[in-house]
N, C-alpha and C positions, 0 to 999 in steps of 0.2 A: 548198302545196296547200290550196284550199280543202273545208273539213269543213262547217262551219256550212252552214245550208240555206239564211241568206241567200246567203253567200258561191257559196254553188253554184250558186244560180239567176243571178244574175246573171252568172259566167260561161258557163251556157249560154245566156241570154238573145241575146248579143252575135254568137252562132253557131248561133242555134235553128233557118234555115232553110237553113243552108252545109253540113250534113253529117246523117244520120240519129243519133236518139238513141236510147235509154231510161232510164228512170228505174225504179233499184232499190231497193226498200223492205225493209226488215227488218220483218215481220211478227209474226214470232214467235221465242222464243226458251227453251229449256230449260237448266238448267245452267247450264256455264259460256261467257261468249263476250266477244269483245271488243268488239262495238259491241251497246245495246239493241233492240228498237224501235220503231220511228219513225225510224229511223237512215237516210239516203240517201246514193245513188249515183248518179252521171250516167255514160251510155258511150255514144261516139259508131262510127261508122264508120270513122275514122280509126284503130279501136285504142287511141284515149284514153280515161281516164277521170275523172273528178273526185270528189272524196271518197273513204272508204274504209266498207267495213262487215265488216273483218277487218283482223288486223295485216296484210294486205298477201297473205296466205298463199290466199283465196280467189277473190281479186281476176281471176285470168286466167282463172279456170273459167265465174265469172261472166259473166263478158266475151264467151265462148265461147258460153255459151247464151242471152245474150240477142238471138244475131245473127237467134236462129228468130223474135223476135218482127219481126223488121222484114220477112216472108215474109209472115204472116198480118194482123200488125195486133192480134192479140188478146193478152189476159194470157198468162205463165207462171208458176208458183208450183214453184218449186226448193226441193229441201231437202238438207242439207249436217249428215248428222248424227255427231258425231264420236265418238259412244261404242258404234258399231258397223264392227267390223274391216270388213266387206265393203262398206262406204261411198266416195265417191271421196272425202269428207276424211282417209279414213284413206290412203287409196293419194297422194294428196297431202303428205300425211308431217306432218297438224296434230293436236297433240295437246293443244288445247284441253279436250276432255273434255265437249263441251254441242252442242247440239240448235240447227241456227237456218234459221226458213224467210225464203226472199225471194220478194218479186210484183216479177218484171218486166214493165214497160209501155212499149210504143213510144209516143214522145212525137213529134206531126205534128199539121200544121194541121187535117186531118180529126177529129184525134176531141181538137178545142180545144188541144193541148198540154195536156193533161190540167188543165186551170185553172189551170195554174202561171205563165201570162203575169202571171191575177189574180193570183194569190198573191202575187209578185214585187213586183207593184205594190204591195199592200197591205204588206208586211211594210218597205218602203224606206220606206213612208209611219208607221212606229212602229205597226199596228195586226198586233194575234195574230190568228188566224185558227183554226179548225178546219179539218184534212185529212181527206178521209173518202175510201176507196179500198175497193169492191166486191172481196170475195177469192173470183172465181172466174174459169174461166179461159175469159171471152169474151170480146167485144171492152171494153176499160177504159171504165166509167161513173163518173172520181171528181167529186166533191163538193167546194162549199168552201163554210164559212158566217163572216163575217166576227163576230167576238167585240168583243161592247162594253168600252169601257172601265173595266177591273176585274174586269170577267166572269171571266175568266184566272185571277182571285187573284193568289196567290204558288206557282202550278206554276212547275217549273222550266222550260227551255229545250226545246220537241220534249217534254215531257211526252206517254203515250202513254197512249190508256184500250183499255182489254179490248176485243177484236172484240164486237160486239154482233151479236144475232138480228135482222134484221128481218120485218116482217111476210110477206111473199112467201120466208120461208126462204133467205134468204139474208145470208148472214153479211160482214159489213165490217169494217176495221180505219179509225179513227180516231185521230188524235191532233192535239196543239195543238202549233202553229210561232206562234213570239212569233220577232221582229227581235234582229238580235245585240245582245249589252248594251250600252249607250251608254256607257263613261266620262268623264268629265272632269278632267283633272289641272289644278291650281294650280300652276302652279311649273313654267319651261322651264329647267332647268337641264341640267348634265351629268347628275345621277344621276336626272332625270327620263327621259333616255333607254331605258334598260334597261327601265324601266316600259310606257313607251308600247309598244317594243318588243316585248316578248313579250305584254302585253296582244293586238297588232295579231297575232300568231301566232296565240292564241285563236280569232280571228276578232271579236273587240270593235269597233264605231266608236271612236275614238280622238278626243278636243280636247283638247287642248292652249291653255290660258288665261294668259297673262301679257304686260301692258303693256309691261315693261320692255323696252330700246334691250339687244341682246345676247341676248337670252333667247329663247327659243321660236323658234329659227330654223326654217326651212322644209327646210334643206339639214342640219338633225341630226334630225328627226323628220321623216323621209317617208314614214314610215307612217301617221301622224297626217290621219285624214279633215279636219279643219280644225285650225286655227289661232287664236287670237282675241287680237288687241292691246288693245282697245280697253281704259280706265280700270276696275279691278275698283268705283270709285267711284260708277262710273255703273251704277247699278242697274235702271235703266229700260232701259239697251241689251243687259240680257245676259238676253233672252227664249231664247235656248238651250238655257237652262236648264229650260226646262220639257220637255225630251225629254230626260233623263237619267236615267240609273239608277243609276249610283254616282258617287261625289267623292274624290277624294286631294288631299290640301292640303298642298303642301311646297314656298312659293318660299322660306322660308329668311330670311324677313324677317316681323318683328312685325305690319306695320302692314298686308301684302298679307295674310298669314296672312289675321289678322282680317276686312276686308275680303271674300274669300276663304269665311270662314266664315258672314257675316251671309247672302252671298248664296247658298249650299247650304241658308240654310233655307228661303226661297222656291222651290225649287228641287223636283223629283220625285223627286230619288235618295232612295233606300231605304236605303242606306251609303252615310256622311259617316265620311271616315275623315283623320286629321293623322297627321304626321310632326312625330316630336319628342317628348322625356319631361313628364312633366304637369306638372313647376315652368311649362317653359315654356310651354305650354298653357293656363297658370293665367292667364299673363300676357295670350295672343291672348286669353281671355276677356273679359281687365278692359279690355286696347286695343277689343274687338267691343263693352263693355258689354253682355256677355254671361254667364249662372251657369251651371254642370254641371249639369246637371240631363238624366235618362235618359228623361221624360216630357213629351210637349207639355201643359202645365201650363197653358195661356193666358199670354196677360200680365197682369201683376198692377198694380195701380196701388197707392202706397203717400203718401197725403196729396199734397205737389205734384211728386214723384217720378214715373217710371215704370220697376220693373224689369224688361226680358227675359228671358227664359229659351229652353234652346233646345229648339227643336221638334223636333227629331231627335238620336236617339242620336249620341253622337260616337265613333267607336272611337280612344283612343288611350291608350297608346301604339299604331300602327298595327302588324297582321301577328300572323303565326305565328310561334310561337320554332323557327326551321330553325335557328339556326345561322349563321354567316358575317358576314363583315364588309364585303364589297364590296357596290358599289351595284347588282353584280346579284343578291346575297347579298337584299340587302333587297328591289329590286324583287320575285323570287321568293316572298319572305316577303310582304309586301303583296298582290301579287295573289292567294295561295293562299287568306287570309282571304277578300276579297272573292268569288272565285269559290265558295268553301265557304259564303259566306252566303246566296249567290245560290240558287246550289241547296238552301238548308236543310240540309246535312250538319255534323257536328260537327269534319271537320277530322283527325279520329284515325288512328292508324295502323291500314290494312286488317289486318298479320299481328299487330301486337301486339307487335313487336320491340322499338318503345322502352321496354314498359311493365316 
């Protein structure tokens, strides 16, 4: 099922004028709930829907009343509040225990597909964008403003800012939609599989890098949006790289390692992460003529010498300590880091059980 809001636009893209839509936003939320938001949902005529903005538990009510907007055309703003007995969450049997409103909007050529064709476009093209969606219940006037390069920062993914006032008293909900994170793996191995794999569950773009004759098949990673053979040598042909947002380096061999690593630092991922304990690490360094180093330091020149240093943090040993031994053991461990970095969270346990 696609979640991610790239993922979901693009499958309703492919169906946008085959069947009627709406597009559910989670607007608000108190307490406790299971999606925040900014959070969406597609629901067609058919009874389908894509995405979720509940475990599943509100999903067919939703569904139910968003049929009133394809009657009128105009917003509806639902609310589903679970800490009042006389509520239909409570007669739905969810005992979430929090507060959450949604804007449904009929999504039709007349009132643009609510900017989402742009959106679409934009977000496939690696640029975040601003959602801005009017919260009242007339006919839908949303917004989109395309965000410069950086502008974003380091918000996380669908980061959502507070309904704002505008001048004409009327209040909007806004939030930022950046493209799913791009990975790139080194290394097509067996235990690269697991990785790509539930990466691509995330909703992640997925590549997959490695030269070697055997490795990075098509027919073990088809989840993998690309593929790339070419030489890690060749540095000038792996402009790819410059739409990336994290790196996992694990073919398992010193010299690709290396290789591998010189080219993450030209590279826009934000986590560069190896596979492997740091003796051997020590070593892809001295094969990269490369030093540890946690700070882009410049390069230093030293009489007729020149030593490197690397421009990006390196995480390794890679992952969280989960636990386990299998390669989906590790994958698990490796992607939980990186998504925890992504988002800025610390990784900890929510109840505290391990501590």
């Amino acid at each position: 099922m696609a979640n991610h809001t790239q993922q979901l636009l693009n499958t309703w893209y492919e169906q946008r004028n085959d069947v009627e839509w709406v597009l559910a936003t989670i607007i608000g939320t108190e307490g406790s709930s299971y999606r925040k938001p900014g959070a969406m949902m597609m629901i067609n005529s058919l009874g389908q829907y894509h995405g979720l903005l509940s475990g599943g538990c509100l999903e067919s009510d939703i569904m139910r009343q968003s049929r009133q907007c394809w009657a009128d055309n105009k917003n509806r703003i639902i609310q589903y509040d679970m800490r009042e007995e006389e509520d239909i969450a409570w007669q739905l049997g969810i005992g979430c225990g929090g507060l959450v409103r949604i804007l449904l909007q009929a999504v039709n050529a007349n009132n643009d597909y609510l900017q989402l064709v742009q959106l679409r476009e934009y977000i496939n093209q690696n640029q975040a964008c601003k959602y801005i969606q009017y919260l009242n219940e007339g006919f839908p006037n949303n917004k989109l403003e395309l965000m410069l390069k950086g502008e974003e920062g380091t918000l996380p993914a669908n980061h959502h800012l507070s309904p704002q006032e505008q001048n004409d008293n009327k209040e909007y909900f806004e939030h930022i939609i950046k493209p799913s994170l791009k990975l790139a793996i080194f290394g097509g191995g067996i235990d690269a599989i697991p990785v790509a794999t539930i990466a691509a569950k995330l909703g992640w773009h997925v590549t997959i890098a490695d030269p070697r004759t055997g490795y990075a098949r098509q027919s073990q990673f088809v989840e993998a949006k690309q593929i790339v053979k070419t030489p890690l040598s060749d540095t000038n042909e792996h402009t790819w790289l410059l739409n990336i947002d994290a790196i996992v380096i694990m073919t398992h061999n010193l010299k690709l390692d290396a290789q591998a690593l010189n080219l993450a630092q030209n590279s826009t991922a934000t986590y560069v992460g190896m596979l492997g304990p740091t003796h051997r690490t020590d070593r892809v360094l001295k094969e990269a003529g490369l030093t540890r180093t946690e700070l882009n330091l410049q390069t230093q020149a030293h009489s007729s010498s020149v030593t490197k240093v690397l421009t990006k943090p390196l995480a390794n040993p890679i992952g969280l300590r989960l636990g386990g031994e299998l390669p989906e053991s590790i994958a698990l461990s490796m992607l939980a880091e990186i998504h925890a970095f992504m988002e800025q969270c610390d990784g900890k346990s929510i109840s505290n059980i391990l501590n």
